[in-house]
C-alpha atoms as one frame of an Amber mdcrd trajectory, in Angstrom:
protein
  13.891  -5.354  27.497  12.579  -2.207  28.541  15.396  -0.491  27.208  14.389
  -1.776  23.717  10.933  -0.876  24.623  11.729   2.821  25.085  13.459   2.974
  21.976  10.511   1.041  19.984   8.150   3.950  21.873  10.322   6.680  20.999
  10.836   5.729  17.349   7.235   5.007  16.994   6.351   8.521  18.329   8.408
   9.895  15.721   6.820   8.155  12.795   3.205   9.042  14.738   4.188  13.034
  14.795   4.708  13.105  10.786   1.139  11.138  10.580  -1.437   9.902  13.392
  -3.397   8.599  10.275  -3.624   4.735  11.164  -4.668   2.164   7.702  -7.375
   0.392   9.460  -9.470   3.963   9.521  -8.781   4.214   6.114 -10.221   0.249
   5.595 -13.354   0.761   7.901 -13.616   4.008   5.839 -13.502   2.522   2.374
 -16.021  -0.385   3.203 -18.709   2.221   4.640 -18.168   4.008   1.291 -19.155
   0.860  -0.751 -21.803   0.623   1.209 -23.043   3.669   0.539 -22.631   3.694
  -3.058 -24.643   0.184  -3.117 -26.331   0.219  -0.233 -27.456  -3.533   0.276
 -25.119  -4.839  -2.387 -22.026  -4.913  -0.391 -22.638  -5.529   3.350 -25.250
  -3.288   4.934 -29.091  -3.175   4.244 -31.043   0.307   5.302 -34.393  -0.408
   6.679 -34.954   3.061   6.208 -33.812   6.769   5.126 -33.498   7.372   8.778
 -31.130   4.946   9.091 -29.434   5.538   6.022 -29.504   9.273   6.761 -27.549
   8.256  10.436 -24.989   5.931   8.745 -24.544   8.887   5.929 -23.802  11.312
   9.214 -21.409   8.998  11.136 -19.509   8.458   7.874 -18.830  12.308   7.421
 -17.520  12.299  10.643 -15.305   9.398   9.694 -14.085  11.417   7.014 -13.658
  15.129   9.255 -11.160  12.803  11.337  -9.358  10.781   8.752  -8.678  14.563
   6.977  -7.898  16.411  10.092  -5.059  13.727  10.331  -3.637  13.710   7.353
  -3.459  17.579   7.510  -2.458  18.332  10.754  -0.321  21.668   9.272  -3.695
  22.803   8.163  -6.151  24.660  10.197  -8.481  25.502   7.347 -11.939  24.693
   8.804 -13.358  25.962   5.387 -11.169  23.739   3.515 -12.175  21.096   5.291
 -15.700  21.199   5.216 -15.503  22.234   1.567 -13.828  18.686   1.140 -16.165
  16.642   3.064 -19.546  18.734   1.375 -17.964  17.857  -2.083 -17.387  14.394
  -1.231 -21.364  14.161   0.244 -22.376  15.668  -3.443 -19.831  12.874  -5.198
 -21.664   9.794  -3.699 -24.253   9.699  -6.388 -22.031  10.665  -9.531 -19.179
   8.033  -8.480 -22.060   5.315  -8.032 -23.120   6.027 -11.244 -19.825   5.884
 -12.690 -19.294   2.707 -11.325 -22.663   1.863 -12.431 -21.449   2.092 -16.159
 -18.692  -0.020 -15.374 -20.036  -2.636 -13.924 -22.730  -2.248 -17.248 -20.049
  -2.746 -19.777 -17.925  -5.687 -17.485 -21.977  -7.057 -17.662 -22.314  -7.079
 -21.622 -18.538  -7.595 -22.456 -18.437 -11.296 -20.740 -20.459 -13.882 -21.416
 -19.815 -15.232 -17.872 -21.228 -12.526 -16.170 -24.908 -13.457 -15.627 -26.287
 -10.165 -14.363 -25.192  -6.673 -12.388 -25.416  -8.257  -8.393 -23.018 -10.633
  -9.730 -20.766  -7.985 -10.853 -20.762  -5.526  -8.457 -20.467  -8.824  -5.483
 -17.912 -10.614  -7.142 -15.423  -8.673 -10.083 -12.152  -8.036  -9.205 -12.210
  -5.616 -11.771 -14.652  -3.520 -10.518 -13.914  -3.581  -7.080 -10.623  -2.245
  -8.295 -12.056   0.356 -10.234 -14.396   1.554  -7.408 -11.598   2.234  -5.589
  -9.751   4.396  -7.587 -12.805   6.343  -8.762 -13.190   6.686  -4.554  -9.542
   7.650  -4.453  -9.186   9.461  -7.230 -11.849  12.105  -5.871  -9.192  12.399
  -2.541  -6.436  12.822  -5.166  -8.089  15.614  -6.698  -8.761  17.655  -3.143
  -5.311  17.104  -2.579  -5.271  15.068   0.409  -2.260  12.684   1.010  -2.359
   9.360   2.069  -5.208   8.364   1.992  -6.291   8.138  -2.016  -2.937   6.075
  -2.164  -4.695   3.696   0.952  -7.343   3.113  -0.581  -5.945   1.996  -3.986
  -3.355  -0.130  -1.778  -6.031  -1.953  -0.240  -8.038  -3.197  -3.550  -4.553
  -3.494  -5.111  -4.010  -6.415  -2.245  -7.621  -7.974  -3.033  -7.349  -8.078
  -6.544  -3.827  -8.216  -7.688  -4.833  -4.767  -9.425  -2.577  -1.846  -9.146
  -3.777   1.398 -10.114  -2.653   4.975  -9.020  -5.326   7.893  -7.814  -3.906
   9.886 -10.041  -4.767   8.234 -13.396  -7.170   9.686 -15.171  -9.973   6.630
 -16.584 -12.926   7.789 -18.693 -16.418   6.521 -18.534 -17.613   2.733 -18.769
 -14.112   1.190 -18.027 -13.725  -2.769 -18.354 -11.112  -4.516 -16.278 -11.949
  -8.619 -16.924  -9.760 -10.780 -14.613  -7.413  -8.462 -13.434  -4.303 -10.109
 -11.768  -1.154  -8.211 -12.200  -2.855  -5.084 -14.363  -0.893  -2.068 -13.265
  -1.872   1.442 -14.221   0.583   4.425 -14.034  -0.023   8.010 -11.954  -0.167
   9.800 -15.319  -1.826   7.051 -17.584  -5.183   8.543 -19.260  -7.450   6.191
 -20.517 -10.737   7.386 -22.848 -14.136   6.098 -22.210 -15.295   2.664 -23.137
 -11.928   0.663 -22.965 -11.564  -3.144 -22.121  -8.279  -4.184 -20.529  -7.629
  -7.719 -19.470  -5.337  -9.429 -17.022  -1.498  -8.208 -16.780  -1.222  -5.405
 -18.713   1.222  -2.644 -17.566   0.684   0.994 -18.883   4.308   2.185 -17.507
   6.615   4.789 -17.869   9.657   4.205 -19.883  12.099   5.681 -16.905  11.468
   5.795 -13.208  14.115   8.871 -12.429  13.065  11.121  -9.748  13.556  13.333
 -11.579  10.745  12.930 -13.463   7.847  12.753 -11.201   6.182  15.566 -12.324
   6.223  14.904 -15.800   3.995  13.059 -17.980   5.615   9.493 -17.777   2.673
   6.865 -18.742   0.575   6.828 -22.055  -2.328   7.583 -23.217  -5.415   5.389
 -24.500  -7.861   6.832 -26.105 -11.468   6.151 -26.669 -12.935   2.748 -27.267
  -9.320   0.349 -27.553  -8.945  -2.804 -26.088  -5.584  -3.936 -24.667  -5.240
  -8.031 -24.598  -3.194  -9.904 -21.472  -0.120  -9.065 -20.656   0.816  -6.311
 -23.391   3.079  -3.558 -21.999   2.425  -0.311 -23.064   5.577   2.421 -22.085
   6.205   6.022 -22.316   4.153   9.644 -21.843   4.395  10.061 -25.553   2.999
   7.230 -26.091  -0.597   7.444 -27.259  -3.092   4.486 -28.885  -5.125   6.037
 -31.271  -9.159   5.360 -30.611 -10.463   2.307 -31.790  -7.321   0.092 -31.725
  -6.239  -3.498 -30.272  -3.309  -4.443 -28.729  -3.161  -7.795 -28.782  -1.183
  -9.901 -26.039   2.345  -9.866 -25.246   2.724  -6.768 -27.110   5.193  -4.702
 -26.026   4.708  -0.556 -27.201   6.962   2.557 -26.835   5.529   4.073 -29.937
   1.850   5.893 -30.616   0.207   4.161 -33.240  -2.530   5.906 -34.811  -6.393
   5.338 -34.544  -7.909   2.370 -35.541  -5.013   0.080 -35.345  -3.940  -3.730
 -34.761  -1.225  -4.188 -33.384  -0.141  -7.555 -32.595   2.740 -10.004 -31.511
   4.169 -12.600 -34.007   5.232 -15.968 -32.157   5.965 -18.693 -34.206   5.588
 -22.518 -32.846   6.793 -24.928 -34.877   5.815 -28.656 -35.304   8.282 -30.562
 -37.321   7.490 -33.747 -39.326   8.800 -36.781 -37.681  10.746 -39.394 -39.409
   8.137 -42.198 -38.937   9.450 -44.961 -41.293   9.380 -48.496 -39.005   7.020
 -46.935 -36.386   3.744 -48.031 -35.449   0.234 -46.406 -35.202   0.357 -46.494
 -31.500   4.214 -45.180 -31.402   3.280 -42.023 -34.627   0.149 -40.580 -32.179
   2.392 -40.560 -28.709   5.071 -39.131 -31.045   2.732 -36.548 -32.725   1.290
 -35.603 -29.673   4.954 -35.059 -27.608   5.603 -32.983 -30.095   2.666 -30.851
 -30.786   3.150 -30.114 -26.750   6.944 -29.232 -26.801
């Protein structure tokens, strides 16, 4: 046993060398932040600026050690304190991003009762919080951990969007489950997605990773469940809807409709010598199939 020990420890040390970054950091990390962009709303309540001011302090330091991990190669100090001053600026601009999203999720469904509902129990938004968190890490740069961070609402909410997508102003995510969004997707302001929609690329060669391989939505469109949009060409012109099901590898231009044509048939029944009782079960069979 101790033999497999050593080589579990030696293996282990290898991984550890390329990366002493460990993913529960990153969690602890990402819940302060929410509570700092909603202070109250999330977990924590400040009694005070003191105390918010103290929590504000200990999270920075949070941050100087999650960074000097990930960059180990790096001996920067100015880099590194350029990252975590910008990120101490970004707290109020990324809450009020999120604040617009969780505006439009408020007005765009009739379920939603008011904003503390939102922001405490949206998938959607959680999901977008935490690429708007990550994306900021994506833009400094810094491996890992914009990728973590995505990972872990991605687990909560069945939502699956890359740092590196770039998602205008007052974005609506309703439901959620099995949404993917692409590293090179750009989506405009005001646009409503709902639950399973896929904005993919059209190959996933190597090859290709630093191309443009997702598309492009722009201002004000609405995408309806489960519609697959493909491709880095691909653009949906402002204004449009994709309705569900759809599946795209073509732009179409603005103000468009684009939809999916099922058919479902119901067949008339040869009924002669039935009764009433025996025509309704029959009708309604059928009408299910």
């Amino acid at each position: 046993m101790q033999e497999i020990s050593k080589k579990i420890y030696l293996h282990k040390c290898q991984f550890s060398s390329q990366c002493s970054l460990e993913r529960s950091s990153v969690e602890v990390f990402f819940k302060d932040s929410l509570d700092l962009l909603f202070p109250g709303m999330v977990r924590k309540k400040y009694l005070s600026l003191e105390e918010l001011d103290s929590v504000l302090s200990m999270h920075l330091v949070d941050l100087e050690r999650l960074i000097r991990n990930v960059l180990q190669n790096n001996k920067d100090e100015s880099l590194i304190k350029n990252i975590i001053n910008d990120y101490a600026k970004e707290i109020i601009p990324l809450s009020k991003q999120v604040e617009k999203d969780a505006e439009v999720l408020l007005l765009g469904d009739p379920a939603a009762t008011d904003t503390v509902e939102v922001l405490l129990t949206y998938p959607g938004l959680f999901a977008i919080t935490a690429y708007r968190l990550a994306h900021f890490f994506y833009n400094h740069q810094i491996p890992i951990i914009p990728r973590l961070i995505c990972e872990i609402a991605h687990e909560k909410t069945g939502i699956d969007i890359h740092p590196g997508a770039i998602i205008g102003e007052s974005f609506f995510i309703d439901h959620g489950t099995g949404v993917v969004i692409g590293e090179t997707s750009v989506i405009g302001n005001n646009v409503k997605i709902y639950q399973g929609v896929t904005l993919g690329a059209l190959s996933v060669e190597k090859n290709k990773a630093q191309t443009k391989r997702h598309p492009t939505i722009e201002d004000n469109c609405v995408i309806y469940s489960h519609a697959t949009i493909l491709g880095g060409e691909t653009v949906i012109g402002e204004y449009s809807v994709i309705g569900g099901n759809v599946w795209m590898t073509k732009s179409v231009p603005s103000f468009s409709l684009v939809y999916h044509k099922s058919e479902v048939r119901l067949d008339r029944l040869n009924l002669k010598n039935k009764n009433k009782n025996e025509i309704n079960l029959l009708e309604e069979l059928t009408y299910e199939i």
